[in-house]
N, C-alpha and C positions, 0 to 999 in steps of 0.2 A: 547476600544470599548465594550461595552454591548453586548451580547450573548442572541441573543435571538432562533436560531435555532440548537444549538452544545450547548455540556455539554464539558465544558471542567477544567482539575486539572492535579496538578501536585505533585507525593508525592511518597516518595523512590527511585527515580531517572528518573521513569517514567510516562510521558505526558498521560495521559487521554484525547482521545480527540472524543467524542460519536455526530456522526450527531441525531439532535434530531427533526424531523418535521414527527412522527408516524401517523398520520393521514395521511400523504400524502406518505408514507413508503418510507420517507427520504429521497423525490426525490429533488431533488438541484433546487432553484430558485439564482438570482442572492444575493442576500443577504445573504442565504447561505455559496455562493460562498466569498461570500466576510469574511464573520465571519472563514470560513476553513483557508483561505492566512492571516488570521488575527491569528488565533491561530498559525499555523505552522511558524510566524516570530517568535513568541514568543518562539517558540520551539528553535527555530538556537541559540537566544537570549538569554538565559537561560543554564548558566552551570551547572547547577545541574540536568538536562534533560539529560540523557542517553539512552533511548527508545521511541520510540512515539507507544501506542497502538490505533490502529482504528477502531471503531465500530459502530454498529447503535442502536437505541434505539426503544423496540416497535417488531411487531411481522414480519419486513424486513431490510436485511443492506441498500440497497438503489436501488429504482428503474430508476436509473437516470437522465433523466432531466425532471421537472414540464412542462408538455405538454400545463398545460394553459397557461405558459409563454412565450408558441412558436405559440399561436393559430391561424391558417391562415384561417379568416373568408373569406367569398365569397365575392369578390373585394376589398378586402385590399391588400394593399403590402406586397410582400411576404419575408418575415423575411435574414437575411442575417448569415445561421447557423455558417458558415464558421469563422465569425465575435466574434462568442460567444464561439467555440474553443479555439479561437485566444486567445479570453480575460480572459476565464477562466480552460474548461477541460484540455489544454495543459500547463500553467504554474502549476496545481493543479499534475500532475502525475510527470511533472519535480521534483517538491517539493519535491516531497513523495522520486520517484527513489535517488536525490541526496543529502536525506539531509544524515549528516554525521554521522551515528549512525544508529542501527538496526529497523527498522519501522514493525511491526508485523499489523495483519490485522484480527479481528476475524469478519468473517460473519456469523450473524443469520439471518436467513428466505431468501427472495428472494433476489438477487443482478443481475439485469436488467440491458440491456443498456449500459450508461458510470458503471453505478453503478455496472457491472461484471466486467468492464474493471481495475479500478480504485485498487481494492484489487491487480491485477498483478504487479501494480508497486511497491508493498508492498515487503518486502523480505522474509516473513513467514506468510502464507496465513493459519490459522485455521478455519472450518467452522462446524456449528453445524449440526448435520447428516439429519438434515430436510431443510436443504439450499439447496439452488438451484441456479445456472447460467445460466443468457439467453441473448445471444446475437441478442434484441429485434429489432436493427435496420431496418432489411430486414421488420420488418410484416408494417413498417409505409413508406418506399420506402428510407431508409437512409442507410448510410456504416458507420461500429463499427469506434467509435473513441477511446481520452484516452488511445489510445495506441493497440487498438486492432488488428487490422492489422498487427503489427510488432510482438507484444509478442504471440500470437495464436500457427502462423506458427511453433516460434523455443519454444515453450513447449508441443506440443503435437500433430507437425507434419503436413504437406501441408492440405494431403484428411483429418484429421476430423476439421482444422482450417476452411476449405470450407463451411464442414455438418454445424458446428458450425454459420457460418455468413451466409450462406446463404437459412438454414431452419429455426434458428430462434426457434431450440427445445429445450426443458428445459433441463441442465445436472445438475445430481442429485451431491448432495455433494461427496460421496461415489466416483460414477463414476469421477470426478473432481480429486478424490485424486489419483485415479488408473490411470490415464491420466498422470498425473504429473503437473497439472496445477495447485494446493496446494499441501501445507506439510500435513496437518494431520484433519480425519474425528473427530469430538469428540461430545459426547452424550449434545443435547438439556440444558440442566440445569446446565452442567458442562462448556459449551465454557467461560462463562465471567473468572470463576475463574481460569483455566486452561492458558488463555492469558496471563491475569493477574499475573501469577505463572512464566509463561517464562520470561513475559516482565523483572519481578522483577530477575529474575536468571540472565538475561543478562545485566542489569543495576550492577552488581556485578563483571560482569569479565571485560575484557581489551578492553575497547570501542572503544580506538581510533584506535586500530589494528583492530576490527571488521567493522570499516567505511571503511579500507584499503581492506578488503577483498571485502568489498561492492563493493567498487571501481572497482578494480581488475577482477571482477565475473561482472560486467555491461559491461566494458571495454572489454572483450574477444568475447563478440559477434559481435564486430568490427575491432578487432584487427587479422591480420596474427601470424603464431608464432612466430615469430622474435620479432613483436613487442609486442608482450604478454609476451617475457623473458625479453623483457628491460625494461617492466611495471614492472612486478615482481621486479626486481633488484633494480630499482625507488622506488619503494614503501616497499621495505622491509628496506631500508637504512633509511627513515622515521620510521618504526617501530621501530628500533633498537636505535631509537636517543631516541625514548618516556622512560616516567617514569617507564608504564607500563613494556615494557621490561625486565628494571632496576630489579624491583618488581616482576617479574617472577621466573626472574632465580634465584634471591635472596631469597624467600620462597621456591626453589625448593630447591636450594642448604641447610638449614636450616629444610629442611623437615617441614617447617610450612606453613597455607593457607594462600594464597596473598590478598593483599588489593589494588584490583587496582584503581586509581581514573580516570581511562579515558581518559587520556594525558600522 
């Protein structure tokens, strides 16, 4: 598939993958939609892929869905949103939550909409100190999707997941970070290269144990503790089988730095 709305590359281990329709501050039409599920196979596909970095291009990460693609003229039928969920916001945040490796998320300028929601399913949320989150659904008569609803509540607590969906006010980067709903504020001119810098650092260490963590860390907000010790147990008998491991204790034991390849 040709890429006509996403920039997307692949180089030192880590997936480049930039929504690119700046005029429209990156808001998703179907096509989009489609070139994203189109890159991110490529990403599962691809072993020499050890990070996916996501970003937007242009002066917003994304305002999330192209409204003239939902436009409900006076006496048309009225669109079936539920439908477009169905087809794309929710397999798109699946993607991201479960693909197998660290997924980083740098937001510059506004992220609206699905487009605030979408970086939560990320597992390291960087944002430039002029970014902003708005959970725009209430001002148009709709409820956050992409995951909003669930990931709100358990990052940053019942009463401000409420303020949050149901005034619909701008949270600044900063405040975001103090919340706990990302990892780290960083200066305007600095976010691409700074992502960039982690993505490339963690494309270096033990991959396939960090997908386990991934797992592990999704998995416990579901899980009782019982069954969060026999995930543990599960999943660490997996680690212990990988190369990685192997390669750990070995450079540790040798006092030299490890080479890990991510299996």
């Amino acid at each position: 598939m040709a890429f006509e709305h996403i920039l997307f590359s692949i180089e030192d281990g880590v997936a480049l993958l930039s929504l690119n329709r700046p005029d429209q501050l990156n808001s998703f039409n179907t096509q989009m939609h489609k070139e994203v599920r189109e890159a991110l196979k490529q990403v599962r596909q691809a072993p020499q892929v050890r990070v996916l970095l996501l970003t937007g291009e242009g002066r917003g990460f994304c305002a999330g869905q192209d409204l003239s693609d939902r436009n409900v003229a006076p006496g048309a039928q009225v669109p079936d949103l539920g439908e477009s969920i169905e087809a794309f916001y929710n397999p798109l945040v699946r993607a991201l939550r479960d693909l197998p490796m660290p997924v980083i998320c740098a937001v510059n300028g506004v992220a609206a909409g699905a487009g605030a929601n979408i970086p939560l399913a990320c597992d390291l949320v960087l944002a430039a100190r002029s970014a902003s989150f708005i959970q725009a659904f209430c001002k148009i008569g709709l409820v956050p999707d992409s995951g909003g609803t669930w990931q709100l509540p358990r990052l940053v607590g019942m009463a401000r997941a409420k303020a949050l969906a149901m005034l619909g006010e701008r949270l600044s980067a900063e405040k975001a970070e103090q919340w706990g709903l990302i990892h780290r504020v960083v200066d305007d001119a600095a976010l691409r290269d700074e992502a960039l810098a982690l993505a490339r650092q963690l494309a270096t260490q033990p991959t396939y144990g960090l997908a386990l963590i991934k797992r592990a860390l999704n998995a416990s907000y579901d899980n009782h503790f019982d069954q969060q010790l026999e995930l543990e147990r599960d999943l660490q008998r997996l680690a212990g089988r990988s190369e990685d491991y192997r390669e750990g204790v070995a450079a540790f034991m040798a006092k030299r730095a490890p080479a890990f390849k991510g299996c």
